[in-house]
MIVEX-711872 format. One record per residue: residue in one letter; chain; residue number from 0; x, y, z of N, C-alpha, C, O, CB in turn. Coordinates in nm, 3 decimals, padded with zeros to 5 digits. Glycine has a CB too. Layout:
MIVEX-711872
r aa->A; ch->A; i->NUM; n.X->X; n.Y->Y; n.Z->Z; ca.X->X; ca.Y->Y; ca.Z->Z; c.X->X; c.Y->Y; c.Z->Z; o.X->X; o.Y->Y; o.Z->Z; cb.X->X; cb.Y->Y; cb.Z->Z .
...
***
This chain:
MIVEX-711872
r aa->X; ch->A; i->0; n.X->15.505; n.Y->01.494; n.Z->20.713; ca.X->15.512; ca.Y->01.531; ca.Z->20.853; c.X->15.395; c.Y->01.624; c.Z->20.885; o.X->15.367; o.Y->01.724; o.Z->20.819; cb.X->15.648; cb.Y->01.598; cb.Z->20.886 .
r aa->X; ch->A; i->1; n.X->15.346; n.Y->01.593; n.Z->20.964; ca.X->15.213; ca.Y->01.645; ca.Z->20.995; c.X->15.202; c.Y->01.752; c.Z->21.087; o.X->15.144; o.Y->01.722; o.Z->21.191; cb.X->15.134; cb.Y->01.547; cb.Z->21.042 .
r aa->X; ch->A; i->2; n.X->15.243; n.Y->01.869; n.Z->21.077; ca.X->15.273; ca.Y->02.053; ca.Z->21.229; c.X->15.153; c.Y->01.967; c.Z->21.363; o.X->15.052; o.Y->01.897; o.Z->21.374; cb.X->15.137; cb.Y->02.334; cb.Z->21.130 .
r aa->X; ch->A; i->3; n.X->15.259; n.Y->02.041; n.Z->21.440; ca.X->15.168; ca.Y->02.026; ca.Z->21.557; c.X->15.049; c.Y->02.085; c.Z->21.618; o.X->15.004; o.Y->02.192; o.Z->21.577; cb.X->15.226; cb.Y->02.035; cb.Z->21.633 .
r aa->X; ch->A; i->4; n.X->15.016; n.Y->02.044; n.Z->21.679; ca.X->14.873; ca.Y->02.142; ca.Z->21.673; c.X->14.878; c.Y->02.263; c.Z->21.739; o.X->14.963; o.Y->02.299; o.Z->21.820; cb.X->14.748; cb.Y->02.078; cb.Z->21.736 .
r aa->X; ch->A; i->5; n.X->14.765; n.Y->02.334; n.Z->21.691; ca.X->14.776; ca.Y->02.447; ca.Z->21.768; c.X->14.665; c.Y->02.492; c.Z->21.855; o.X->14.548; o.Y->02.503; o.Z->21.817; cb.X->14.804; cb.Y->02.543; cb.Z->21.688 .
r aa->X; ch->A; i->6; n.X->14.706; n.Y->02.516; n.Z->21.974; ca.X->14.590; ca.Y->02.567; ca.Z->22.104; c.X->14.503; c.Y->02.674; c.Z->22.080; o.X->14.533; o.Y->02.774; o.Z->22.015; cb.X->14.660; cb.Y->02.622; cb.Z->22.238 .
r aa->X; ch->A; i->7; n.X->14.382; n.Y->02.652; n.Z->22.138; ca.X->14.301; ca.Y->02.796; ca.Z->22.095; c.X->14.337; c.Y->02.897; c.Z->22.156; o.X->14.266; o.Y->02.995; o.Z->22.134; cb.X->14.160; cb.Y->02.803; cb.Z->22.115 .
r aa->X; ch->A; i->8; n.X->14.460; n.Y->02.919; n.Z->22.258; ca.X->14.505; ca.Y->03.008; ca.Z->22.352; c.X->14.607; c.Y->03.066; c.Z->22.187; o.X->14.553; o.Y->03.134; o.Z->22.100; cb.X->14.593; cb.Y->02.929; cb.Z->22.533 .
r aa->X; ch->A; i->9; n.X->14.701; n.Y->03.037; n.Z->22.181; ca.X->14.809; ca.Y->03.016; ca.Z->22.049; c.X->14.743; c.Y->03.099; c.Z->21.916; o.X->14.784; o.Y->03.203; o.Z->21.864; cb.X->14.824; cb.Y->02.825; cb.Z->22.003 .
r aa->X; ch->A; i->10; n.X->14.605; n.Y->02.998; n.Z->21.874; ca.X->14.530; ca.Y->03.067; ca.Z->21.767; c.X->14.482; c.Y->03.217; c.Z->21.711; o.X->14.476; o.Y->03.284; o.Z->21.608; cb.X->14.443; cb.Y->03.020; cb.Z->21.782 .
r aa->X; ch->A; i->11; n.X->14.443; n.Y->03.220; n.Z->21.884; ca.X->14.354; ca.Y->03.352; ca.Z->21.917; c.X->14.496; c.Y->03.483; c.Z->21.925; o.X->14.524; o.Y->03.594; o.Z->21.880; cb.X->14.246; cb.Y->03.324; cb.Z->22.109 .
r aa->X; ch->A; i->12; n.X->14.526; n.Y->03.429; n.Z->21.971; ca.X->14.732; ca.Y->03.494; ca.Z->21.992; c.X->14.737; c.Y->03.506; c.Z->21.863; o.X->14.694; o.Y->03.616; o.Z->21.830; cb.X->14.896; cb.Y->03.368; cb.Z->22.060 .
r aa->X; ch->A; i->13; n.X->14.786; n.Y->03.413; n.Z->21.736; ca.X->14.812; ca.Y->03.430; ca.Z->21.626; c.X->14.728; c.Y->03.520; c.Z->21.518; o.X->14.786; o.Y->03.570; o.Z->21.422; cb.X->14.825; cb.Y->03.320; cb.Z->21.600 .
r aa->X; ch->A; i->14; n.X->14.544; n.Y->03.543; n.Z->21.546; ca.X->14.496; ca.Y->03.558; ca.Z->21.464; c.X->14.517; c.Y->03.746; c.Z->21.524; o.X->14.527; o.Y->03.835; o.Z->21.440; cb.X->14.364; cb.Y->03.457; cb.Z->21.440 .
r aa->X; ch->A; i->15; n.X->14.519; n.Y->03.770; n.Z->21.651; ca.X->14.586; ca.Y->03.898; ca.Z->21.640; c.X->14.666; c.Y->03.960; c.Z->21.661; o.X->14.659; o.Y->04.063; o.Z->21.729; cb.X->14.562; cb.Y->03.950; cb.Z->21.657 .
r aa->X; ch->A; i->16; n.X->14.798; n.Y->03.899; n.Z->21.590; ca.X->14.904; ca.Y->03.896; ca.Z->21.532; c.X->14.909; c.Y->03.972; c.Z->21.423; o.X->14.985; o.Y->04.066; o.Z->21.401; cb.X->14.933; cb.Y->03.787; cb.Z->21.510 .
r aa->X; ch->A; i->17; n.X->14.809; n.Y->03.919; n.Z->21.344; ca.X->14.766; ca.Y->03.922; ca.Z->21.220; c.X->14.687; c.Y->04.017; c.Z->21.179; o.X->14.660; o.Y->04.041; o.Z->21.062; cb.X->14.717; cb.Y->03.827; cb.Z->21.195 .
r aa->X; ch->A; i->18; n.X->14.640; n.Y->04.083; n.Z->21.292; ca.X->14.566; ca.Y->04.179; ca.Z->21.298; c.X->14.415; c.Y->04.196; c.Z->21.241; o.X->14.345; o.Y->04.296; o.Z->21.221; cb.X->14.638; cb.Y->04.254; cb.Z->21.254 .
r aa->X; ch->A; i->19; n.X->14.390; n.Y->04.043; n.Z->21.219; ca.X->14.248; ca.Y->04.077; ca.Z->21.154; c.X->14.100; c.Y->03.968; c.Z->21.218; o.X->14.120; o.Y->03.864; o.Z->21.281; cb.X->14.277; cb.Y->04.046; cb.Z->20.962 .
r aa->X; ch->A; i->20; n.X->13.969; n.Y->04.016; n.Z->21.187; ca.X->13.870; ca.Y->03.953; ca.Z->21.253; c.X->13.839; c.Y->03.829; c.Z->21.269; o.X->13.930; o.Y->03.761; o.Z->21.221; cb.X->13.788; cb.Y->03.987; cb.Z->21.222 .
r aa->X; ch->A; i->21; n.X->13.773; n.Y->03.777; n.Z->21.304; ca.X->13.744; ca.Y->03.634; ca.Z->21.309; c.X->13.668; c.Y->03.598; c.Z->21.170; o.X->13.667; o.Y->03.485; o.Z->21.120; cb.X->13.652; cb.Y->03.599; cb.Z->21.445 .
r aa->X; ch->A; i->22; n.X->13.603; n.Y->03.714; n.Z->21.116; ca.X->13.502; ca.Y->03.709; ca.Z->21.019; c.X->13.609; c.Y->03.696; c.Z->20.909; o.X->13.590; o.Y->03.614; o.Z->20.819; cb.X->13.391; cb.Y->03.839; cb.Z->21.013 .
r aa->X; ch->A; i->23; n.X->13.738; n.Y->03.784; n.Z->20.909; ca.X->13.834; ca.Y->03.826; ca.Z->20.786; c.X->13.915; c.Y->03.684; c.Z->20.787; o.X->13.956; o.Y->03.637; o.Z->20.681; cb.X->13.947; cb.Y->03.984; cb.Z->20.814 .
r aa->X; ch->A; i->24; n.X->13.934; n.Y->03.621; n.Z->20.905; ca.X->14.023; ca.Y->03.519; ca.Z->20.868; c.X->13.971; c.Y->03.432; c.Z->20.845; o.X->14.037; o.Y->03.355; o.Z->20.776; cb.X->14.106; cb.Y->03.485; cb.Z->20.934 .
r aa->X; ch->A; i->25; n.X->13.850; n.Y->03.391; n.Z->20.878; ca.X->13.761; ca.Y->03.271; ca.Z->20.823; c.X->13.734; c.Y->03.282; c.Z->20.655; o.X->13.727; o.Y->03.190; o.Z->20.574; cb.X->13.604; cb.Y->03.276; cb.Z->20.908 .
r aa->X; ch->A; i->26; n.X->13.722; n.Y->03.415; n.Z->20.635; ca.X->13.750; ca.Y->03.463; ca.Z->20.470; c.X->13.834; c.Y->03.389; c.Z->20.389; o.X->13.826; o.Y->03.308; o.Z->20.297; cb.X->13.814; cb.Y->03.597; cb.Z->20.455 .
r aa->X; ch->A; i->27; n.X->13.949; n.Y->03.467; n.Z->20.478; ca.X->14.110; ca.Y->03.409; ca.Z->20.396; c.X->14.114; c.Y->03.250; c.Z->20.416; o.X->14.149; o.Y->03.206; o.Z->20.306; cb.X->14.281; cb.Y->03.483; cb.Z->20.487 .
r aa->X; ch->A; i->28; n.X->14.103; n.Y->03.187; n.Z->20.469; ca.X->14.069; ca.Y->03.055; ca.Z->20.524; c.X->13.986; c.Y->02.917; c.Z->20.430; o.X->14.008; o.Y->02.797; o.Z->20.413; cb.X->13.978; cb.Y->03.099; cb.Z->20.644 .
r aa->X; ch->A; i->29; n.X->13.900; n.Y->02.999; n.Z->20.392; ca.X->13.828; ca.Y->02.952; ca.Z->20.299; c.X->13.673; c.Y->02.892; c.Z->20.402; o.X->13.573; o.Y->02.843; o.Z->20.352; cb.X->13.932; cb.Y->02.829; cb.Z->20.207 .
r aa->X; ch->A; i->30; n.X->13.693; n.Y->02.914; n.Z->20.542; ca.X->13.582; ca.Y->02.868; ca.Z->20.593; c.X->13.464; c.Y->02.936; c.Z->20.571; o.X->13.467; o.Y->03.058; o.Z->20.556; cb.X->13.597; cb.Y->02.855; cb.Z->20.710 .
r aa->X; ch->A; i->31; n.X->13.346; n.Y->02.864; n.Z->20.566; ca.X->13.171; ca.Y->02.930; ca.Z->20.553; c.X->13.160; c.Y->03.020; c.Z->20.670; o.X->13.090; o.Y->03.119; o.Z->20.649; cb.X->13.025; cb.Y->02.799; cb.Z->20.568 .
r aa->X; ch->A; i->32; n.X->13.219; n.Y->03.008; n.Z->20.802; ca.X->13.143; ca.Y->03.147; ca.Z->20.873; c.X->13.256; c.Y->03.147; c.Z->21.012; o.X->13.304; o.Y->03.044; o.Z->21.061; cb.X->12.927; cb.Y->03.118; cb.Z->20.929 .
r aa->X; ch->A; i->33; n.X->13.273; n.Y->03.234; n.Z->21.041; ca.X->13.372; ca.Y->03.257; ca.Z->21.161; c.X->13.357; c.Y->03.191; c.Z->21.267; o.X->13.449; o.Y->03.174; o.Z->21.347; cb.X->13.375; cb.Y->03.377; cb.Z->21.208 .
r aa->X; ch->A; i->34; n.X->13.236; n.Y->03.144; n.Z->21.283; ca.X->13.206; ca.Y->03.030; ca.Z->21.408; c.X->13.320; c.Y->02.949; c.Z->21.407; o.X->13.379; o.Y->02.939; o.Z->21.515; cb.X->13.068; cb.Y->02.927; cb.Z->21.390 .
r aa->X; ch->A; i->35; n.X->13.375; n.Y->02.873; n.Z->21.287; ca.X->13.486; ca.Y->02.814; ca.Z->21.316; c.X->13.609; c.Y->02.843; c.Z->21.364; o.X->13.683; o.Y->02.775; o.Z->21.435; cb.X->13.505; cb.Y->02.774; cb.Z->21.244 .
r aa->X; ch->A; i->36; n.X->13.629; n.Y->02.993; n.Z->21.301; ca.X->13.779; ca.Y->03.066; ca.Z->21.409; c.X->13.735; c.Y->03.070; c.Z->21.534; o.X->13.828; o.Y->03.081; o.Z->21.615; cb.X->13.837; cb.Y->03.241; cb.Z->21.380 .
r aa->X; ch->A; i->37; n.X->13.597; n.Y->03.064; n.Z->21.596; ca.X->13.563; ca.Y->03.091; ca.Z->21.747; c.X->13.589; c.Y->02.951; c.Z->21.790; o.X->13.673; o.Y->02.934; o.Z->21.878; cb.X->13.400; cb.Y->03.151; cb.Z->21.786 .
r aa->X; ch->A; i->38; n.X->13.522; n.Y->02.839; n.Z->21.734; ca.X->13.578; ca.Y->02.746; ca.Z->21.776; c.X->13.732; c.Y->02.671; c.Z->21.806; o.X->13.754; o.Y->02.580; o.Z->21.886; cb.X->13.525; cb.Y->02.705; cb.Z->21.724 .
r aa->X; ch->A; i->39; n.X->13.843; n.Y->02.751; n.Z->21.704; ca.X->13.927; ca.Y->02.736; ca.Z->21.737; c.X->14.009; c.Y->02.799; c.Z->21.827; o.X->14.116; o.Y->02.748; o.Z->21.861; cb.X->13.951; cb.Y->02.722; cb.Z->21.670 .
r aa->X; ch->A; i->40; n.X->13.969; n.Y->02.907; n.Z->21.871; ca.X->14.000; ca.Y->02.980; ca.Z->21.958; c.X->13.951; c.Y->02.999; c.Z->22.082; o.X->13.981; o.Y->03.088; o.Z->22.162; cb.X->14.001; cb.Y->03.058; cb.Z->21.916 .
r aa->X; ch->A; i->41; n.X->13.838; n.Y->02.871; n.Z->22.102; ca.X->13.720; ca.Y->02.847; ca.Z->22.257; c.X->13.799; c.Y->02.768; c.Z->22.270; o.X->13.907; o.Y->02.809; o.Z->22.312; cb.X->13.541; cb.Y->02.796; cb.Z->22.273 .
r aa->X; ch->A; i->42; n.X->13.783; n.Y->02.584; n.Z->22.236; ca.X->13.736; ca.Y->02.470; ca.Z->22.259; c.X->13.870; c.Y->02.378; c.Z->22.152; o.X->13.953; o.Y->02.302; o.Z->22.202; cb.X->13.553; cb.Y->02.465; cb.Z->22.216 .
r aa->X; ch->A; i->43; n.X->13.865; n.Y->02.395; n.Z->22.077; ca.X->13.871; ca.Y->02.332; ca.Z->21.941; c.X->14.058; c.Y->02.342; c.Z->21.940; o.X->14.101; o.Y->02.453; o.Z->21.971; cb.X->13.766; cb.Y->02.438; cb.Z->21.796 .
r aa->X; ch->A; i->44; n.X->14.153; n.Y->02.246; n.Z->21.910; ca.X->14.267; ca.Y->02.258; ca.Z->21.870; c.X->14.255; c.Y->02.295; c.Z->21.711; o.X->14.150; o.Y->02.276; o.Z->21.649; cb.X->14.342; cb.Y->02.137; cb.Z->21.908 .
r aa->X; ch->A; i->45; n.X->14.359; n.Y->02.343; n.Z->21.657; ca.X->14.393; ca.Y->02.344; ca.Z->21.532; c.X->14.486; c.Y->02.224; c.Z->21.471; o.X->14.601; o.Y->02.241; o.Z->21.511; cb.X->14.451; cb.Y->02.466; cb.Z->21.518 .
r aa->X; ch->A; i->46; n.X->14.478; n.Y->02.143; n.Z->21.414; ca.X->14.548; ca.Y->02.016; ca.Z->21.318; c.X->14.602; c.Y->02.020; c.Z->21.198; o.X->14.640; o.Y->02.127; o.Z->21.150; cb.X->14.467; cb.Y->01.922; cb.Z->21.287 .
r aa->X; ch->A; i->47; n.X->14.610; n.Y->01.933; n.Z->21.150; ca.X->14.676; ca.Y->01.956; ca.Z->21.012; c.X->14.671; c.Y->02.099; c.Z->20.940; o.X->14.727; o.Y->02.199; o.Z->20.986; cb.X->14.610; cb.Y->01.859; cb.Z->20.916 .
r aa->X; ch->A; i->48; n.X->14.587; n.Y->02.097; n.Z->20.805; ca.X->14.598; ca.Y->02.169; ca.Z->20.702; c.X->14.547; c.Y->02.319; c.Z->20.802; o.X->14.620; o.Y->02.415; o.Z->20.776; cb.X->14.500; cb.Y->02.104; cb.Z->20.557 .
r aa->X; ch->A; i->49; n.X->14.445; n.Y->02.348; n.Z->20.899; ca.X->14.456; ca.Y->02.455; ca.Z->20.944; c.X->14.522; c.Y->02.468; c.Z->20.993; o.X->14.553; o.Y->02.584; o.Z->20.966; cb.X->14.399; cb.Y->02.495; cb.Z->20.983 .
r aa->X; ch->A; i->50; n.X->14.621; n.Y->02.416; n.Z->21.099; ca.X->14.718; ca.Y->02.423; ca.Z->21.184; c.X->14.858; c.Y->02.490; c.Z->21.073; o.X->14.921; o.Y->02.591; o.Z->21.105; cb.X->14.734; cb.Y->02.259; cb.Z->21.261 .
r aa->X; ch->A; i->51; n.X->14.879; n.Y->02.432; n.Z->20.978; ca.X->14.995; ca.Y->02.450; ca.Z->20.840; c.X->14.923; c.Y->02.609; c.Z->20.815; o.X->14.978; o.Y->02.700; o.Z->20.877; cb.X->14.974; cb.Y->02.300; cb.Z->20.661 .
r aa->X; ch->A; i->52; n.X->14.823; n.Y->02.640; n.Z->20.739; ca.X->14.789; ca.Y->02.758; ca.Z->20.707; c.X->14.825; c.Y->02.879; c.Z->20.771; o.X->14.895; o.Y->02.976; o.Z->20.742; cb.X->14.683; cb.Y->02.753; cb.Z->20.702 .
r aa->X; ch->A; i->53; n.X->14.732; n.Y->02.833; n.Z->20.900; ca.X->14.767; ca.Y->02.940; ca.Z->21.070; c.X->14.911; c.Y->03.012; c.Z->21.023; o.X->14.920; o.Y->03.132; o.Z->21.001; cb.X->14.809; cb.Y->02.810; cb.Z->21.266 .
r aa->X; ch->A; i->54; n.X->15.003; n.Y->02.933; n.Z->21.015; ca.X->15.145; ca.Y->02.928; ca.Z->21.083; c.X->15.203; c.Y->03.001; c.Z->20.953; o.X->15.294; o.Y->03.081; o.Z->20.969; cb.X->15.219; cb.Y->02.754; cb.Z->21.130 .
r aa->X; ch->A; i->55; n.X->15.150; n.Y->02.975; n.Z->20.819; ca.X->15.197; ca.Y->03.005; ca.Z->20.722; c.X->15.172; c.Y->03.116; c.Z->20.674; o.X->15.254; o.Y->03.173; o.Z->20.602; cb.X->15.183; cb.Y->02.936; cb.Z->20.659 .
r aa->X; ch->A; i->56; n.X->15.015; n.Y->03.185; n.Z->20.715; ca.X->14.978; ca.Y->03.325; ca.Z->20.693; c.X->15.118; c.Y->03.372; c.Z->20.816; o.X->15.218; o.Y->03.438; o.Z->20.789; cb.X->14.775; cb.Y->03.372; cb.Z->20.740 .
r aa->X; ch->A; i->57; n.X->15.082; n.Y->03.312; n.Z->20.945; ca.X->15.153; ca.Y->03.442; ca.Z->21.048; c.X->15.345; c.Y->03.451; c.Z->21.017; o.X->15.413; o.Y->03.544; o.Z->21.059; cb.X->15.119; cb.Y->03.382; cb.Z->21.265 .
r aa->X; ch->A; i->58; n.X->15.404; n.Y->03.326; n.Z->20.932; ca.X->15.526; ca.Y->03.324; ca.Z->20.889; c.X->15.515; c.Y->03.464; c.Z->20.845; o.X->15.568; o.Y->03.562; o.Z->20.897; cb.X->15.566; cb.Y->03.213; cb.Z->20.788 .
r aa->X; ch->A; i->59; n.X->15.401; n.Y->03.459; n.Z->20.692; ca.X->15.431; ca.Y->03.533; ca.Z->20.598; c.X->15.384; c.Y->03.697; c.Z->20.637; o.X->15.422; o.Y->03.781; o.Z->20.556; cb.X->15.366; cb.Y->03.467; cb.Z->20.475 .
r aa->X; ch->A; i->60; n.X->15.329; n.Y->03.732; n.Z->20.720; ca.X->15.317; ca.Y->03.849; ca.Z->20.814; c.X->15.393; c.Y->03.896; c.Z->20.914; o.X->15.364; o.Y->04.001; o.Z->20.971; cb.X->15.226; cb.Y->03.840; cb.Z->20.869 .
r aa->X; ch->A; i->61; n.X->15.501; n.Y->03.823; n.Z->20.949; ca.X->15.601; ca.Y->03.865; ca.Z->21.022; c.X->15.728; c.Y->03.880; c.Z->20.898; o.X->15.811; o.Y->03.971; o.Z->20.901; cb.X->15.625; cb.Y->03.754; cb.Z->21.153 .
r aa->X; ch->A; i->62; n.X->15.724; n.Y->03.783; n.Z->20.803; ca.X->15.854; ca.Y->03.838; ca.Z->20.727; c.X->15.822; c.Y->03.946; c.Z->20.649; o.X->15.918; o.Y->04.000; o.Z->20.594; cb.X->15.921; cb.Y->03.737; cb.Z->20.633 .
r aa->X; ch->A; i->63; n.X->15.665; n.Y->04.012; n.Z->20.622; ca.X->15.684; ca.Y->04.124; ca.Z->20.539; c.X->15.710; c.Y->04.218; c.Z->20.629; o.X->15.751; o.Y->04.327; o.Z->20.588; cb.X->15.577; cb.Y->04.159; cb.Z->20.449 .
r aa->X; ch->A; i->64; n.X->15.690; n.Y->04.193; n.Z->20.790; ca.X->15.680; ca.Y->04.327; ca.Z->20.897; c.X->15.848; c.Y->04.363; c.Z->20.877; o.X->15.901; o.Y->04.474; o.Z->20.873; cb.X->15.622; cb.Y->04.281; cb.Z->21.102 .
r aa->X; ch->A; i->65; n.X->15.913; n.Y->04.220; n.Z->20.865; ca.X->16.055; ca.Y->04.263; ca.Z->20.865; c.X->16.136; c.Y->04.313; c.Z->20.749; o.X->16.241; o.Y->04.378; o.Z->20.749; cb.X->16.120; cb.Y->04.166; cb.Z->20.905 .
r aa->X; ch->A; i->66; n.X->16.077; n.Y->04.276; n.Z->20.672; ca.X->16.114; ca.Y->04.334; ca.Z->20.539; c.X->16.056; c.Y->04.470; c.Z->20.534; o.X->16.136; o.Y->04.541; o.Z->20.473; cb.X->16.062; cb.Y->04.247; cb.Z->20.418 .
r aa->X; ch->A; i->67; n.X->15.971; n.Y->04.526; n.Z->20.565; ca.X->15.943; ca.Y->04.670; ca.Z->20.603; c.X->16.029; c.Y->04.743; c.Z->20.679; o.X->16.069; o.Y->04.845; o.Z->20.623; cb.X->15.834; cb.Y->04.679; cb.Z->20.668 .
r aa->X; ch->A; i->68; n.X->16.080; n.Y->04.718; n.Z->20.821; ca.X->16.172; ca.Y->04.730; ca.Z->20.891; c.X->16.297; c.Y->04.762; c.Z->20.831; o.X->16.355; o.Y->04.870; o.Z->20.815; cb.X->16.175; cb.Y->04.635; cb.Z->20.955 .
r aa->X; ch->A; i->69; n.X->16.325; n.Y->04.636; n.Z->20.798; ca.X->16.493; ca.Y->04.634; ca.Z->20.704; c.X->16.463; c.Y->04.729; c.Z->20.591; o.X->16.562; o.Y->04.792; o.Z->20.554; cb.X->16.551; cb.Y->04.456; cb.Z->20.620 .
r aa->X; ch->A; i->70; n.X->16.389; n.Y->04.745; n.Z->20.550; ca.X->16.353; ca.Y->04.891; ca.Z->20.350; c.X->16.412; c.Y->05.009; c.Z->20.449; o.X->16.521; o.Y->05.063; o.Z->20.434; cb.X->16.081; cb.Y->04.958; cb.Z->20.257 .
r aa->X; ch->A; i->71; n.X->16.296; n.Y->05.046; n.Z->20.574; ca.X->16.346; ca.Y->05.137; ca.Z->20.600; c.X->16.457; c.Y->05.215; c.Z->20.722; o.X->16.472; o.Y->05.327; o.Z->20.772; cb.X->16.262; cb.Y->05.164; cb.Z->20.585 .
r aa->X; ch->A; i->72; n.X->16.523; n.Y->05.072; n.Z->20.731; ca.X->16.659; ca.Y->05.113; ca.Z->20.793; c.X->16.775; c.Y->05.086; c.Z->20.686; o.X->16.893; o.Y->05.087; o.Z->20.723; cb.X->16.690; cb.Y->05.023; cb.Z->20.935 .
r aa->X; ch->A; i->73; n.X->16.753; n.Y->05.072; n.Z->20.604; ca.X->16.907; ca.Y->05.087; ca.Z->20.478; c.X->16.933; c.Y->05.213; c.Z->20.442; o.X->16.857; o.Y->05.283; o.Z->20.374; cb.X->16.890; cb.Y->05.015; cb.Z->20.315 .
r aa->X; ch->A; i->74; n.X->17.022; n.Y->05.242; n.Z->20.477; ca.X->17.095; ca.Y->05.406; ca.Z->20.392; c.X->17.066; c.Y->05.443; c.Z->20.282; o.X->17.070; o.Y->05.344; o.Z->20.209; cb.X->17.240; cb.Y->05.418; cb.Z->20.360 .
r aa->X; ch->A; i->75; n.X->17.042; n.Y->05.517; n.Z->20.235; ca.X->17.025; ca.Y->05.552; ca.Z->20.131; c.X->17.178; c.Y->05.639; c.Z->20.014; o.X->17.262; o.Y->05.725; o.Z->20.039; cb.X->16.903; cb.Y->05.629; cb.Z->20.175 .
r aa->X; ch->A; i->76; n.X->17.138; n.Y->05.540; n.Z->19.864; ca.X->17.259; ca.Y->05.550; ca.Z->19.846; c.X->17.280; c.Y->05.692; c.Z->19.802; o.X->17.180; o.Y->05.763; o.Z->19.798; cb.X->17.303; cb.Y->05.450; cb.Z->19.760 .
r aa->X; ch->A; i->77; n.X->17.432; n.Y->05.761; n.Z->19.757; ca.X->17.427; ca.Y->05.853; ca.Z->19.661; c.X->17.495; c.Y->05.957; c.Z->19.741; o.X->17.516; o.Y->06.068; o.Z->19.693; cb.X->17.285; cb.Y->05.884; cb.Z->19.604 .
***
């Protein structure tokens, strides 16, 4: 099953989410130069395997925000 795509309105939304540059996520990404996060975030939809990635960094950045959250709202025992 192939994720749906994602808008460069969506992208640009997601990548600061994520809180990091166009330069840092093209890093993590594995792309040669950030021109391509600009393109996805001008002009350009996101598809398959970037579209899956996108979604899968910002999954995994919202469940550690919440898992931060939840550490420090548990009682402490004793």
């Amino acid at each position: 099953m192939t994720p749906d795509p994602i808008t460069p309105e969506d992208f640009r939304a997601m990548r600061a989410e994520l809180g990091v540059s166009q330069g840092q996520l093209a890093a993590t990404m594995g792309f040669t130069s950030k021109q391509a996060v600009a393109n996805y975030e001008g002009k350009r939809h996101a598809h398959g395997p970037v579209a899956l990635a996108m979604r899968l960094l910002t999954d995994r950045h919202r469940a550690a925000q919440l898992a931060a959250i939840t550490y420090r709202h548990q009682p402490e025992s004793g």
